[in-house]
C-alpha positions as CSV (number, residue, x, y, z in Angstrom):
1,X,148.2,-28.8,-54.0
2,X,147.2,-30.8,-50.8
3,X,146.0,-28.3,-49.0
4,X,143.4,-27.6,-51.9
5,X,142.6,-31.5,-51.9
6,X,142.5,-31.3,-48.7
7,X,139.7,-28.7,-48.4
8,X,138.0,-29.7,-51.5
9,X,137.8,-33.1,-49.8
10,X,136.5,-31.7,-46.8
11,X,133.9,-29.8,-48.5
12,X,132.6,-32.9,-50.5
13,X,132.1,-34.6,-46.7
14,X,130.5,-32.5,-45.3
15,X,128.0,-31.9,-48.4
16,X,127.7,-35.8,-48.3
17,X,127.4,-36.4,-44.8
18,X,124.2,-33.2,-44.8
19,X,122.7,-35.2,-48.0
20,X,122.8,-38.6,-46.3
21,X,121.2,-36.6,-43.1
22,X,119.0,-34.9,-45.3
23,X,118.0,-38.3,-47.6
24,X,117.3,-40.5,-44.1
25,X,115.8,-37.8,-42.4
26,X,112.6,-37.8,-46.0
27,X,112.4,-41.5,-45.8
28,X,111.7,-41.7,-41.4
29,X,109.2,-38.2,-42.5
30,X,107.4,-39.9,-45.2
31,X,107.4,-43.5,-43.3
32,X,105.6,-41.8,-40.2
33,X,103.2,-39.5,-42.9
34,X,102.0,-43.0,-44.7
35,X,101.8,-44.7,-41.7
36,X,99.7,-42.1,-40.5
37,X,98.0,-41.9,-44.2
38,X,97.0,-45.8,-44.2
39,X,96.0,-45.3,-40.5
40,X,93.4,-42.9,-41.4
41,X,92.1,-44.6,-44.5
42,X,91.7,-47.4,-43.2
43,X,89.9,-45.8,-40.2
44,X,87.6,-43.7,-42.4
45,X,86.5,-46.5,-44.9
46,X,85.8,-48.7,-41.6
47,X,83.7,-45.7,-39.9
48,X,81.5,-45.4,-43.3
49,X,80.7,-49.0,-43.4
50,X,79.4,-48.9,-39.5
51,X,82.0,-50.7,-38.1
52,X,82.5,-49.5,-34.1
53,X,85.8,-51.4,-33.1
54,X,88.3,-50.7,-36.4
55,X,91.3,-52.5,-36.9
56,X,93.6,-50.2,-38.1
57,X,96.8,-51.3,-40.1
58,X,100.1,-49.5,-38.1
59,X,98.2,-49.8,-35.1
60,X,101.8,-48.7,-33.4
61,X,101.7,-45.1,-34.8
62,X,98.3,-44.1,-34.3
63,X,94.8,-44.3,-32.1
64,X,91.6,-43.2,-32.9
65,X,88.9,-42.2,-30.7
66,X,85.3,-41.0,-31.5
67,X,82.2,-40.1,-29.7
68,X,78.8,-39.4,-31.9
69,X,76.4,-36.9,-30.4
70,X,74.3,-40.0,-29.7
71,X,76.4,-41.5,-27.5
72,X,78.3,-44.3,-29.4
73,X,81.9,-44.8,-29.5
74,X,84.0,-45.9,-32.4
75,X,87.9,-46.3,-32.2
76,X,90.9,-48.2,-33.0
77,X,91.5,-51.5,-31.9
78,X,94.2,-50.6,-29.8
79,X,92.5,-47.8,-28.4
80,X,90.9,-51.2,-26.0
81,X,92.5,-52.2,-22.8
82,X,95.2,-50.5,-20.9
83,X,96.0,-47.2,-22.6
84,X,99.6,-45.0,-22.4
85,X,99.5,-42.4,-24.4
86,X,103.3,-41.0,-23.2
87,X,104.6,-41.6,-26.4
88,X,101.7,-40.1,-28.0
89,X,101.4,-36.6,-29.6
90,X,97.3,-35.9,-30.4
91,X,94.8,-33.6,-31.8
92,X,91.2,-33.4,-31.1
93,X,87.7,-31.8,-32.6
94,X,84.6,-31.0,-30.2
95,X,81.7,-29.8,-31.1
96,X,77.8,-30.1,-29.4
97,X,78.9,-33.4,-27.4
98,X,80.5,-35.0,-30.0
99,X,84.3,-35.3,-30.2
100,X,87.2,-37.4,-31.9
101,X,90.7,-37.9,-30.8
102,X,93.5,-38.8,-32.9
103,X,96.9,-40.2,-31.8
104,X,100.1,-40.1,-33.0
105,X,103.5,-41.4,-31.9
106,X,105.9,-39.1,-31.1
107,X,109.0,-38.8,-32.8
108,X,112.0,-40.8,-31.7
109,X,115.7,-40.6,-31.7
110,X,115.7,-44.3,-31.8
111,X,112.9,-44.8,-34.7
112,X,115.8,-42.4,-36.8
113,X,118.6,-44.5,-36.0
114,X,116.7,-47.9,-36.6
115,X,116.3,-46.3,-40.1
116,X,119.6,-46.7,-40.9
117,X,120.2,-50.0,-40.4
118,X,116.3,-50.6,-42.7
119,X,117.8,-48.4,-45.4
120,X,121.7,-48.7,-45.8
121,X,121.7,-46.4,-48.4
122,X,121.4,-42.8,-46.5
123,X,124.2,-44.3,-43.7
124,X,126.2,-45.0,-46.4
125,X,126.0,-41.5,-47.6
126,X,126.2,-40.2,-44.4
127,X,129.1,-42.3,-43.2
128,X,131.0,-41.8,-46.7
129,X,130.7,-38.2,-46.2
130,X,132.2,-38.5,-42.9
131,X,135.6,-40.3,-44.4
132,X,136.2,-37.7,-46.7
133,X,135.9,-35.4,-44.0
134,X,138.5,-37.3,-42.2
135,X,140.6,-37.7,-44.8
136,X,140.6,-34.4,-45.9
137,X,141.1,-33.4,-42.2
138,X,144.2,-35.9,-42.0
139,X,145.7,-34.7,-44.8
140,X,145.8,-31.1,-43.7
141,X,147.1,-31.8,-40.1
142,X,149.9,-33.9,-42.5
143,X,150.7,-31.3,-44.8
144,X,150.9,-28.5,-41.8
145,X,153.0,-30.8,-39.5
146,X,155.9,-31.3,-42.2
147,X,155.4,-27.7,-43.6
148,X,156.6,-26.9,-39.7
149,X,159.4,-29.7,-39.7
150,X,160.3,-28.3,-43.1
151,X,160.4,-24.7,-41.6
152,X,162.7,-26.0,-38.6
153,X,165.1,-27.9,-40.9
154,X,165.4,-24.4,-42.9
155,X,165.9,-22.7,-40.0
156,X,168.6,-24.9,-38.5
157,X,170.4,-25.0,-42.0
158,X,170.5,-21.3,-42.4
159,X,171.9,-21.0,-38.7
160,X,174.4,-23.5,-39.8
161,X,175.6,-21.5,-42.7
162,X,175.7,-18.2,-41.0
163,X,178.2,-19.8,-38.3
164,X,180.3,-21.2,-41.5
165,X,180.3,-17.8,-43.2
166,X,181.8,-16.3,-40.0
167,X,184.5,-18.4,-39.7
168,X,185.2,-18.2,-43.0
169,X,185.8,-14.4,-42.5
170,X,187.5,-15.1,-39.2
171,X,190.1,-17.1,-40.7
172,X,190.5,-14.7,-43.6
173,X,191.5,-11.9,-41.3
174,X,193.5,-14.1,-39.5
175,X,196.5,-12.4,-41.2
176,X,195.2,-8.9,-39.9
177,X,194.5,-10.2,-36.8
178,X,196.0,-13.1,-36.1
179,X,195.1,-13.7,-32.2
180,X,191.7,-12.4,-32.2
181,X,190.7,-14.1,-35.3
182,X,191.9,-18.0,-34.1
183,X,189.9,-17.4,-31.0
184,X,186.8,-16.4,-32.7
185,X,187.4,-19.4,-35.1
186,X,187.5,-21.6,-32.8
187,X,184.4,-20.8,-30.6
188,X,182.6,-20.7,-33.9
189,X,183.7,-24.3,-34.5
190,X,182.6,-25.7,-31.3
191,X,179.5,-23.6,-32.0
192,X,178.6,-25.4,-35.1
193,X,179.8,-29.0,-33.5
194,X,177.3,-28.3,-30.5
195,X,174.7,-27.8,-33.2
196,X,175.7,-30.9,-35.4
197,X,175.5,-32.7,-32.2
198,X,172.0,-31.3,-31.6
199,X,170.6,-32.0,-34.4
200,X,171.5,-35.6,-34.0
């Protein structure tokens, strides 16, 4: 019966611990896709009204750069000044002298994990799933490690009673034959006191 709970709790921590993964991994997804979404609305409605320098409102996540055929540039605020686009991914469109550049920031391992600590709920899955695991994980090495003691014990016991059933046939044929049979007794005896003391 442990050894199902065991497993059964295993199973349910590794499902967890996959569907807090899975739940944290669709909020950072859709966090970076609005981001980006905003970004670009924000960008588009600016570039129909004529504006040249656009302030755009995640200006962390993306830059925008455009050239017109004419000549006249239009980006992103923080397309001004010092530029590093390391962190950057981007995608661009040319055509006839004209061109426009968009940024976006790259995926992080450390944007993921600061996720956690802005939405507790997908660690909290995550990390529940990973006690069960545990648990059920504990439980097994438990149940194996005094199925083996148990096994030992058994072992020892059944040793214990096959020295006792000997001399219990030595000393009945001590009347056949009487020498033979007192020796044999008595190395059986010391036998079973050596174990005694053993398994002490």
């Amino acid at each position: 019966m442990f050894k199902a709970v065991s497993v059964v709790l295993m199973l349910l921590g590794v499902v967890l611990f996959f569907v807090g993964q899975w739940m944290a991994f669709e909020v950072y997804a859709n966090g970076k896709i609005k981001s980006l979404s905003q970004n670009m609305a924000k960008f588009a409605y600016s570039l129909y009204n004529g504006e040249s320098l656009i302030s755009i409102p995640k200006a962390s996540e993306n830059i925008f750069l455009m050239k017109t055929q004419d000549g006249k540039v239009i980006a992103s605020n923080n397309a001004i000044g010092p530029l590093t686009v390391e962190g950057f991914t981007f995608g661009e469109y040319k055509q006839k002298g004209a061109y426009v550049y968009v940024y976006s920031k790259k995926v992080s391992l450390g944007d993921y994990f600061n996720l956690f600590f802005e939405k507790p709920l997908a660690i909290g899955t995550s990390v529940s799933g990973l006690l069960l695991f545990l648990v059920g994980l504990i439980i097994v090495l438990r149940y194996s490690t005094s199925t083996q003691t148990q096994h030992q014990d058994k072992v020892q016991d059944e040793g214990l009673i096959n020295s006792l059933k000997a001399l219990r046939a030595s000393l009945a044929m001590g009347g056949l034959i009487p020498r033979e049979s007192l020796e044999e007794a008595k190395r059986i005896v010391e036998d079973i006191i050596k174990k005694m003391e053993g398994k002490k």
